[in-house]
C-alpha positions as CSV (number, residue, x, y, z in Angstrom):
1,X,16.2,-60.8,7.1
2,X,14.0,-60.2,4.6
3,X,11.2,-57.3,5.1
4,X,7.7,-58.5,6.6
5,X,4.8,-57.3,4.4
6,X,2.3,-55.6,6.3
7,X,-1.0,-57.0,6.1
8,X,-3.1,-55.1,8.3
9,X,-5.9,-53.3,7.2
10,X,-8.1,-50.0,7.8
11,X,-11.0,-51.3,9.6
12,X,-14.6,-49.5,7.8
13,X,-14.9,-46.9,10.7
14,X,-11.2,-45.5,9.7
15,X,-11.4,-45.8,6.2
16,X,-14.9,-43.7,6.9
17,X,-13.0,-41.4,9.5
18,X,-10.3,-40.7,6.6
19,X,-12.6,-39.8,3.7
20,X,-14.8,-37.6,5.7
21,X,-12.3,-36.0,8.2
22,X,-9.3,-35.4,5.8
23,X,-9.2,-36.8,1.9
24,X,-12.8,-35.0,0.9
25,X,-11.1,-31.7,2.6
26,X,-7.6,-32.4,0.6
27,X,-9.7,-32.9,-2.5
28,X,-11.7,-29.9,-2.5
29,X,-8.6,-27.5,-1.5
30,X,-6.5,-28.6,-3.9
31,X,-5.5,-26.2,-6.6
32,X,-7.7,-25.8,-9.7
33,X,-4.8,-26.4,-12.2
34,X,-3.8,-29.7,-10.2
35,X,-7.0,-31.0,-10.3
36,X,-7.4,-30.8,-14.0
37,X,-4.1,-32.2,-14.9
38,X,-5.0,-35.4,-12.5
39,X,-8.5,-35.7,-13.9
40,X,-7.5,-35.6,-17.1
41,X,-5.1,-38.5,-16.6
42,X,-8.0,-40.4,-14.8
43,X,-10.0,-39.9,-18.2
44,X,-6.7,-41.4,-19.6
45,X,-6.7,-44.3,-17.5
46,X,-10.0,-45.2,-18.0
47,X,-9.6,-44.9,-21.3
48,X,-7.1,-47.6,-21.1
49,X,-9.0,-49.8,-19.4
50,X,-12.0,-49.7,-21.9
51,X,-9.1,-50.0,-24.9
52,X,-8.0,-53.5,-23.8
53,X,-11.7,-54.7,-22.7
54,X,-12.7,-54.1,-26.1
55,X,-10.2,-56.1,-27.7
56,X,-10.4,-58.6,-24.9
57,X,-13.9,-58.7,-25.7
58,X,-13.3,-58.6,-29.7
59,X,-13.5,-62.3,-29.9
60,X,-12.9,-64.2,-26.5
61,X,-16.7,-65.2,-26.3
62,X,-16.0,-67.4,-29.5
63,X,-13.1,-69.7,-27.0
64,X,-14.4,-69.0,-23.8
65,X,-18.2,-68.7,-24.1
66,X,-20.0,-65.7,-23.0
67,X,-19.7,-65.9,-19.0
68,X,-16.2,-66.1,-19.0
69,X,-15.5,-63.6,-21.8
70,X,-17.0,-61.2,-19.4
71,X,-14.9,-62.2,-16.7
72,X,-12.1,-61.4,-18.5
73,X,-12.9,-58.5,-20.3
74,X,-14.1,-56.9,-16.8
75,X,-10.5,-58.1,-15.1
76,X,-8.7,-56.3,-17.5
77,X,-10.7,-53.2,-17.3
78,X,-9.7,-53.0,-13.6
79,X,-6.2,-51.6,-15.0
80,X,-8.0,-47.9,-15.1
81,X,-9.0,-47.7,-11.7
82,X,-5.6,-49.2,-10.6
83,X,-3.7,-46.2,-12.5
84,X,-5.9,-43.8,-10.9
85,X,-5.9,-45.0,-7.5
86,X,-1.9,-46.2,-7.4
87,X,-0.7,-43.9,-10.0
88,X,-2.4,-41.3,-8.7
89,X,-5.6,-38.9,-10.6
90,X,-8.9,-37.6,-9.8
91,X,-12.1,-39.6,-11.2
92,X,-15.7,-38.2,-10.7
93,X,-17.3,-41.1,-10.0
94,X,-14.6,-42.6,-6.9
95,X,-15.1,-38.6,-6.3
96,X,-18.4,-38.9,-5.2
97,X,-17.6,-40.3,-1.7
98,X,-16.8,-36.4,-1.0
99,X,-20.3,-36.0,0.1
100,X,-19.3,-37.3,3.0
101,X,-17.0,-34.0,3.8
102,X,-20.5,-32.6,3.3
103,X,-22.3,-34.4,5.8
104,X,-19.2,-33.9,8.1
105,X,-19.7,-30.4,7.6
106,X,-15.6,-30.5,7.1
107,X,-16.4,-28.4,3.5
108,X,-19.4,-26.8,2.0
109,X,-21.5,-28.6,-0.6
110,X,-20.5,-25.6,-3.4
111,X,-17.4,-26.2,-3.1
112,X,-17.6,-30.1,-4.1
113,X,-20.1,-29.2,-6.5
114,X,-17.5,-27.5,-8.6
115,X,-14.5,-30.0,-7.4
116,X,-17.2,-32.6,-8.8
117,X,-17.8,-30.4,-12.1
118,X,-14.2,-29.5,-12.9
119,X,-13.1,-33.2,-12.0
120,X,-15.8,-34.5,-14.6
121,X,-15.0,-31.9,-17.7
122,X,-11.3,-33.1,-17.2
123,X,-12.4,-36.5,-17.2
124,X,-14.1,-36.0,-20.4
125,X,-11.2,-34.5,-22.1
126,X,-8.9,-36.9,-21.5
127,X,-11.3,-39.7,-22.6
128,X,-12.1,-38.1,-25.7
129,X,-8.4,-37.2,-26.9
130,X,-7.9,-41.2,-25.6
131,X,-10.5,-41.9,-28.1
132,X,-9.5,-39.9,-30.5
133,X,-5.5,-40.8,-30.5
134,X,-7.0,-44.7,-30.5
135,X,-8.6,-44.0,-33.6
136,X,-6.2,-41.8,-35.1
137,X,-3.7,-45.0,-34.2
138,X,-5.2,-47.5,-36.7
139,X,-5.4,-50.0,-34.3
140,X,-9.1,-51.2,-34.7
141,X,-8.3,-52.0,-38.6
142,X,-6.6,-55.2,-37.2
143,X,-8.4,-58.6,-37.9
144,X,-10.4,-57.2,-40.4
145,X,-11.8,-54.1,-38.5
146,X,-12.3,-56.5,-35.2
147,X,-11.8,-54.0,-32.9
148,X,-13.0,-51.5,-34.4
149,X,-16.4,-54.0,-35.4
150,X,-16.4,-54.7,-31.6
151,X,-15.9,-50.9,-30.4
152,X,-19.4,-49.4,-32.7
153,X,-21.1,-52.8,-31.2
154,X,-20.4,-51.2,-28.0
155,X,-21.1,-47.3,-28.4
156,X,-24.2,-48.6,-30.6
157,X,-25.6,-50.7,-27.7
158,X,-24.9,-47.6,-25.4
159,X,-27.1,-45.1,-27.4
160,X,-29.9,-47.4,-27.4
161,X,-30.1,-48.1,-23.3
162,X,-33.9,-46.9,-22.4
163,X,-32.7,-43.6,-20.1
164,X,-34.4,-45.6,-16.8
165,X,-32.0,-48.3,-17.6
166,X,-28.9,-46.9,-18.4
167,X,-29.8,-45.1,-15.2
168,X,-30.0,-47.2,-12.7
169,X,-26.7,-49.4,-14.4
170,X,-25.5,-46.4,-13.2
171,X,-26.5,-46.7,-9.6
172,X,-25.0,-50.3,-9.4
173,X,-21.7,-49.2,-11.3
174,X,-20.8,-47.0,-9.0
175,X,-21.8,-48.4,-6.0
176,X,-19.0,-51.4,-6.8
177,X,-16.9,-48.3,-7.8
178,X,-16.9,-46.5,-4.4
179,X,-16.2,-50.1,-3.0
180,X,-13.5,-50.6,-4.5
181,X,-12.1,-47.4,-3.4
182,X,-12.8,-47.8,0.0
183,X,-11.1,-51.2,-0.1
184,X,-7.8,-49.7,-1.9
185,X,-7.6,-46.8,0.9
186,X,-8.1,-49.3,3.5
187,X,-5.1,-51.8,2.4
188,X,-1.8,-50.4,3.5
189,X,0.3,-51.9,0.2
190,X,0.0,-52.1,-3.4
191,X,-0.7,-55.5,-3.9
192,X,-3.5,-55.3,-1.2
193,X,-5.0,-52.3,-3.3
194,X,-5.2,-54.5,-6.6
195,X,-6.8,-57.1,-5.0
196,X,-9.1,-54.2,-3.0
197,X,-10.0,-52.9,-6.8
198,X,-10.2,-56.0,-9.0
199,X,-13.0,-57.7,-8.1
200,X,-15.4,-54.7,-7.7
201,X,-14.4,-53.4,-10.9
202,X,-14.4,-56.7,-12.5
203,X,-18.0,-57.8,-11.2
204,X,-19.7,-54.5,-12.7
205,X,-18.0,-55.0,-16.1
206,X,-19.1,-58.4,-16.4
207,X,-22.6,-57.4,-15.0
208,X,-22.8,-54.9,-18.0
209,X,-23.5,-52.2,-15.3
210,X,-22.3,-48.3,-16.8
211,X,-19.9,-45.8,-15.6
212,X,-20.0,-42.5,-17.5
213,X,-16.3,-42.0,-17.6
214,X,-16.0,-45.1,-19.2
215,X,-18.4,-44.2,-21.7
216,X,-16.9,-41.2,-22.5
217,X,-14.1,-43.3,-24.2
218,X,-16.3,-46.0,-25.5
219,X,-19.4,-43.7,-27.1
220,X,-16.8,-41.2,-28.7
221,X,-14.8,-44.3,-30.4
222,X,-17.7,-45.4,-31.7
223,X,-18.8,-41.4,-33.2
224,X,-15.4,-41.5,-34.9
225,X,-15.5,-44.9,-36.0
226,X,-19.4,-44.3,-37.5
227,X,-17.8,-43.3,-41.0
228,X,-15.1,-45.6,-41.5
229,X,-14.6,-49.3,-43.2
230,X,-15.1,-50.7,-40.1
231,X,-18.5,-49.8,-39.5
232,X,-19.8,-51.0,-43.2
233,X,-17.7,-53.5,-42.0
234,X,-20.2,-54.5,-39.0
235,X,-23.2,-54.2,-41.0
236,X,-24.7,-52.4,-38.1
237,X,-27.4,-50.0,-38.2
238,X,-25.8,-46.9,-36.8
239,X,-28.4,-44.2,-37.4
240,X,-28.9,-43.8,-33.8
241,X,-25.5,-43.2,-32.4
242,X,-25.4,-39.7,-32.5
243,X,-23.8,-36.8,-30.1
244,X,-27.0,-35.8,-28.9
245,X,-27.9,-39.5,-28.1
246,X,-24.6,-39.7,-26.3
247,X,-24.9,-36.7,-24.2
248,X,-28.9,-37.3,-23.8
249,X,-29.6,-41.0,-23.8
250,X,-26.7,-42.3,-22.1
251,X,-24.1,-39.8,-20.5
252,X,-27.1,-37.7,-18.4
253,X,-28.7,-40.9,-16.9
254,X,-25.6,-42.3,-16.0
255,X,-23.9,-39.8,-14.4
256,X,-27.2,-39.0,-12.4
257,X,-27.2,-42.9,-11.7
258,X,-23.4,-42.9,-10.9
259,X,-23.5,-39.7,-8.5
260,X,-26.9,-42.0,-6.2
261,X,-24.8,-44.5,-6.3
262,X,-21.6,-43.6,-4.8
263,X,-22.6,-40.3,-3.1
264,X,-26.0,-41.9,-1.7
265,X,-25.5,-45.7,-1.6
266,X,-21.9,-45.6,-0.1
267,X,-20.7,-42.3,1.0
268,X,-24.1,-41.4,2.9
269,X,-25.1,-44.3,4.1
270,X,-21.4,-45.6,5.3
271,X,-21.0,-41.8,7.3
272,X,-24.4,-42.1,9.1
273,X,-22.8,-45.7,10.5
274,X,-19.2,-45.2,11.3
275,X,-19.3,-41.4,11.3
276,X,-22.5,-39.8,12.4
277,X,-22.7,-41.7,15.7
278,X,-19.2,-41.9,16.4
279,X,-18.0,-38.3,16.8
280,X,-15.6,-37.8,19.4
């Protein structure tokens, strides 16, 4: 007889009870080396993600108009968080639902702090050597410098986000993030967790909301690809993507945006609910 697939489900109060009571205390004691190793992959994955939605996005607007291209080029961005999440690594931004350890009082706030810090340093490493080892690759000369034309659109729309903007894209990215996360915790199989993780993801890729591990692949790209054929290629006025406008203009906003959204909007708000109240 073939196996029954078990499609039962977490309900909101045990997915809460499980991130507060045990996975936020699993994540902070974890050992340092661990930690960086899986959130260096996470910056990997990522990475990934944003490397197909860019050439997804390259040119599909031209066949399926501009509503649908973002469908698509926010489905397959979902493959990041489904490596991180099935695969197994550490992300800041679905690591902001550790707060709720906080509010618990299951771990102390410095210690998440500095899970939180060392978690987001090794996401940045792995999505700039991503970046890098795409450029170093040759890929984006394809097409006439498609890609890479599509990647310096990208990091060059980035940079120029007004910082309240690209501040509270942050807020909404991560709120769908943190969503998605709960979702995939709360399906018992795999299949359940893509389905958990799509959507979300997909919805604030398409909405053109910002998550800074992402841009820590797609800003970089662009900074490498600033002196190459590709960007006389564009025609583009790059003057303004810049490290400092990277770090300042985008990356700062959006992590602060990121960090309300998941830690505030989700993770505090879903432990005064199902956790606060319900203590045994």
């Amino acid at each position: 007889m073939a196996d029954v697939v078990n499609i039962s489900c977490k309900t909101p109060a045990n997915v809460a009870e499980v991130l507060s009571r045990s996975t936020c205390v699993q994540k902070t004691t974890a050992s340092d080396w661990k930690v960086i190793i899986l959130g260096i992959f996470a910056g990997f994955y990522i990475g990934f993600g944003a490397a197909i939605a860019t050439l997804v996005g390259s040119d599909s607007a031209k066949f399926l108009g501009v509503g649908l291209s973002k469908f698509f080029v926010g489905g397959v961005f979902s493959v990041g968080l489904m490596l991180v999440v099935i695969a197994g690594a550490e992300l800041f931004t679905g690591n902001n639902l550790m707060l709720m350890g906080v509010l618990d009082r299951k771990v102390s706030v410095g210690k998440v702090l500095y899970k939180w810090l060392l978690v987001y340093l090794a996401n940045f490493a792995g999505s700039i050597l991503l970046a890098y080892l795409i450029y170093a690759s040759g890929l984006w000369k394809g097409g006439e410098f498609l890609t890479g034309i599509a990647a310096l659109k990208i990091a060059a729309g980035k940079v120029s986000l007004p910082w309240g903007e690209a501040f509270v894209r942050g807020i909404l990215c991560n709120i769908l993030v943190c969503l998605a996360v709960w979702m995939a915790i709360a399906s018992n199989n795999i299949i359940g967790k893509i389905f958990a993780i799509f959507f979300p993801i997909m919805t604030f890729v398409a909405m053109g909301f910002e998550h800074s591990v992402a841009n820590m692949y797609f800003i970089p790209l662009g900074l490498f690809l600033k002196g190459t054929a590709a960007a006389t290629a564009s025609g583009l006025d790059l003057g303004g993507l810049t490290w400092i406008a990277f770090l300042w203009k985008n990356l700062l906003p959006v992590t602060l945006g990121n960090i309300v959204g998941g830690a505030g909007f989700v993770g505090t708000l879903y432990w005064m609910v199902y956790v606060k109240n319900n203590k045994a």
